[in-house]
C-alpha positions in Angstrom: 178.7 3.1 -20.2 180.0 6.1 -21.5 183.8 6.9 -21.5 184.9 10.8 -21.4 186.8 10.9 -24.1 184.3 9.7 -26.5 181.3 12.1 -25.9 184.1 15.3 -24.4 184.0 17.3 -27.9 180.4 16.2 -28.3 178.1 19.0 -27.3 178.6 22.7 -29.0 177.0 24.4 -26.1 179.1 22.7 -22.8 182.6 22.8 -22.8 183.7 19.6 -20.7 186.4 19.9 -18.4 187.8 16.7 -16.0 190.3 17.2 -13.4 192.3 13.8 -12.3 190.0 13.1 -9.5 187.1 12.7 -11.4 185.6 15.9 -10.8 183.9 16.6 -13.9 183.3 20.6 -15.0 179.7 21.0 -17.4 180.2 24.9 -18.3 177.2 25.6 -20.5 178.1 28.4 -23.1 177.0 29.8 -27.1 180.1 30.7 -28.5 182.0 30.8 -25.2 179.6 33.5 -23.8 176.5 33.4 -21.8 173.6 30.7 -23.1 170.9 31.4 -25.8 168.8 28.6 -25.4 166.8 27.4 -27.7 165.5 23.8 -29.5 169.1 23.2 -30.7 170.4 23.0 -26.9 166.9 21.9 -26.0 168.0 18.4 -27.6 171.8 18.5 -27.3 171.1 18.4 -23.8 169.4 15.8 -23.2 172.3 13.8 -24.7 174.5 15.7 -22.8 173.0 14.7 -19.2 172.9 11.2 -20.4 176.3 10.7 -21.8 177.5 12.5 -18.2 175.1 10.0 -16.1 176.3 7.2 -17.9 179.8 7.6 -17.0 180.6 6.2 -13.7 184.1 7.9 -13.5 182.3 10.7 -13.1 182.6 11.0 -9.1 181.4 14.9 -9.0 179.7 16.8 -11.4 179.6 20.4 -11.4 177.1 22.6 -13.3 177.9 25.9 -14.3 177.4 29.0 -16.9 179.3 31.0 -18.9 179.8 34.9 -19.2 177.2 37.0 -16.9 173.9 34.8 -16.6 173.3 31.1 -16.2 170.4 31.4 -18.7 168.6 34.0 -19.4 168.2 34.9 -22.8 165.9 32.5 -25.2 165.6 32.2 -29.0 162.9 30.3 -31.2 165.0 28.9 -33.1 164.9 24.8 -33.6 161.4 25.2 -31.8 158.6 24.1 -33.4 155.6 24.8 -31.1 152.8 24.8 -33.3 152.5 21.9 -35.0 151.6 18.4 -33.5 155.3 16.7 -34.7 156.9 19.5 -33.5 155.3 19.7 -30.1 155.6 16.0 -29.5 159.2 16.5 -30.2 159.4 19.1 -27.2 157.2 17.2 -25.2 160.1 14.4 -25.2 162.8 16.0 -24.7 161.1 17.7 -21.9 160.4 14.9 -20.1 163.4 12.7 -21.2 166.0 16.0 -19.7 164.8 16.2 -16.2 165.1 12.7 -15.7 168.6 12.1 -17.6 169.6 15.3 -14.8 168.3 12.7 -12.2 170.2 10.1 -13.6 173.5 11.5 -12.9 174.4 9.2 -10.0 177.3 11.9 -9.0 176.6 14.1 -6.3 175.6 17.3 -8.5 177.0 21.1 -7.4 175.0 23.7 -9.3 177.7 27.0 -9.5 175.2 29.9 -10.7 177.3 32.1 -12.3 174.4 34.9 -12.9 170.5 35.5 -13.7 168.6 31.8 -13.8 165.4 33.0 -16.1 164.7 29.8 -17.8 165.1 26.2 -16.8 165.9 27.3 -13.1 164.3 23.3 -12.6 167.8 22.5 -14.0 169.4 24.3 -10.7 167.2 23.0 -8.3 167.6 19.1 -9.1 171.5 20.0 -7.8 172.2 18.4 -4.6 174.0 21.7 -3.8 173.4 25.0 -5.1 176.2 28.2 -4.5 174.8 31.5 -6.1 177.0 34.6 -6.9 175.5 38.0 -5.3 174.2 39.0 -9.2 171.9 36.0 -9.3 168.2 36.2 -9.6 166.3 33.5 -10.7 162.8 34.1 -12.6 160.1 32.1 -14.9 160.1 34.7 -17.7 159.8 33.5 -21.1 156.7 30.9 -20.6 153.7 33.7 -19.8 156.1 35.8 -22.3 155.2 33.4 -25.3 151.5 32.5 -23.6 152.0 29.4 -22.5 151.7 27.3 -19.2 155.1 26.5 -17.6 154.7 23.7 -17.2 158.1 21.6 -18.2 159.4 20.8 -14.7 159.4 24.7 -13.3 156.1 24.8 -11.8 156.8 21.5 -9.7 160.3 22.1 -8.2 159.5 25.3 -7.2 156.7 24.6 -4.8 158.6 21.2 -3.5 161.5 23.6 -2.8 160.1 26.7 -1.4 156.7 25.6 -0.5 153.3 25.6 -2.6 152.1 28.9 -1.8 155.8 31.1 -2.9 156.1 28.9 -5.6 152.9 30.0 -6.8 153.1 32.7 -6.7 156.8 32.5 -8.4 155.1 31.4 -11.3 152.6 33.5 -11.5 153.7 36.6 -10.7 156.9 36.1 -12.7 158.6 37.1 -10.0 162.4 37.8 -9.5 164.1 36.1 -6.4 167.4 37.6 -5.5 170.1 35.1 -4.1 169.7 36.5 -0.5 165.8 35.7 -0.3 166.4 31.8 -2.4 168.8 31.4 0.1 166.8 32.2 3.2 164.0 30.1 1.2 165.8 27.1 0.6 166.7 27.2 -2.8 170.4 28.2 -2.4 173.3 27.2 -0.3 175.5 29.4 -0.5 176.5 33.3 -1.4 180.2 33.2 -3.0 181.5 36.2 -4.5 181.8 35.7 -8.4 185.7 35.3 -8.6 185.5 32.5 -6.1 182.5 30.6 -7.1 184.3 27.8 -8.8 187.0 27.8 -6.3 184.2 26.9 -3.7 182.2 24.3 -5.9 185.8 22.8 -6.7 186.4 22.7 -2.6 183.2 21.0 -1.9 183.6 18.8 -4.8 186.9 17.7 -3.6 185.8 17.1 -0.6 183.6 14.6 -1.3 185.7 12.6 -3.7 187.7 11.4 -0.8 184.1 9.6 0.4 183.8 5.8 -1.2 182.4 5.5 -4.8 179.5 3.9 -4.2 179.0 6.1 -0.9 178.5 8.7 -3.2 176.3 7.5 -6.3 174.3 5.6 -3.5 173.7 9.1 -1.5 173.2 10.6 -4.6 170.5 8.4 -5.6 168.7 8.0 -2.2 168.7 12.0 -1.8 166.7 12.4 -5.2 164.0 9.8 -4.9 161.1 11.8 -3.7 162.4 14.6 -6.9 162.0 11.6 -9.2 158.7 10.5 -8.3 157.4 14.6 -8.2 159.2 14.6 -11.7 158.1 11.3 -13.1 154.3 12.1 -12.1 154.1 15.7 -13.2 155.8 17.0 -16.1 153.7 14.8 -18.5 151.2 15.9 -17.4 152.4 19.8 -17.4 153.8 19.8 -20.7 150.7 18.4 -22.4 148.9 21.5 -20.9 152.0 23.5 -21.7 151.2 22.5 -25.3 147.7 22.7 -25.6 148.2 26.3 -24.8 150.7 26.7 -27.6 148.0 25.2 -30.0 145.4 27.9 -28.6 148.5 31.0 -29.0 148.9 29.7 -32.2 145.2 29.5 -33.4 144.9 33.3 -32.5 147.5 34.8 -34.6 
């Protein structure tokens, strides 16, 4: 088991915040401003998620971005697409990520502070999900680089807004607003920017009052059918994911 104040300081890119009632704050942040992902937060999360899931006095966890966007901007840097080592490193952590998020026996509030145009898998494997009015969500950077999304994206999508939108999500690149993922079942709520914490703290107070193992054990019985869709797929989608990288690379 993990204890807060052992893994708190731990991760450079989410500042850790716990209030009293075990309502634990994940604000993901470079430098204290919006995300850059890239393979340095690629792996530091997948500790991150882990040290959080292993942590049972952890009785909400709240999910959350810093500055403008959730994540939207991407760099290369600390990825190593190209080569088998390197791609077998990604490969991992891809899969190991989405199931360390599913680990999290808390009941999980996603607060999208902004645009979602990577990783938006992240978002929908919340239990809840409150979106300002600025947030659009998007698959950009995958057809960007030339390669298949296929690291989680291209399953939740469908399971959440049915096989033929999400399909079309993917392929089109398209840009949801938070009215239309909302009336397609991929957002909760609307909350004005300056109140979105405020509402994810509300809910997430709320449901500390419930019994502990009320919680973890709704938690887990809620995700089940995401685990197996997850446990099945993303293999599977990031070997093609990285057989397509080998064919970008063998054409430059």
């Amino acid at each position: 088991m993990s204890r807060f104040d052992t893994y708190r300081d731990s991760f450079p890119n989410a500042r850790l915040t716990r209030s009293k009632t075990g309502v634990l704050e994940v604000v993901l942040h470079t430098d204290g401003g919006t995300l850059v992902f890239n393979g340095h937060t690629h792996e530091q999360f997948v500790d991150l998620f882990h040290a959080v899931a292993s942590d049972a006095d952890n009785r909400v966890v709240i999910l959350t971005g810093s500055g403008a966007a959730f994540m939207e901007s991407i760099s290369p840097e600390g990825f190593d697409f190209f080569s088998p080592q390197g791609y077998d490193k990604i490969y991992r952590e891809g899969k190991k990520v989405l199931m360390n998020l599913l680990d999290i026996e808390a009941p999980l509030i996603a607060a999208v502070n902004g645009p979602v145009r990577l990783h938006s898998e992240y978002i929908l494997l919340s239990d809840i999900v409150l979106a300002t009015p600025s947030t659009v969500f998007q698959d950009k950077p995958h057809f960007e680089f030339g390669i298949v999304p296929g690291d989680g994206v291209h399953l939740v999508w469908q399971e959440v807004i049915g096989t033929v939108r999400g399909r079309y999500f993917i392929l089109t690149r398209q840009e949801l607003d938070a009215q239309t993922a909302k009336e397609w079942g991929a957002v909760n709520e609307i909350v004005p920017a300056d109140k979105l914490l405020v509402r994810a703290r509300e809910i997430a107070e709320g449901l500390v009052k419930l019994p502990p193992l009320t919680t973890r054990y709704t938690r887990i019985a809620l995700t089940q059918k995401l685990r197996r869709i997850i446990d099945e797929g993303v293999g599977y989608g990031l070997a093609l994911e990285g057989i397509s990288a080998a064919d970008v690379a063998r054409a430059k």
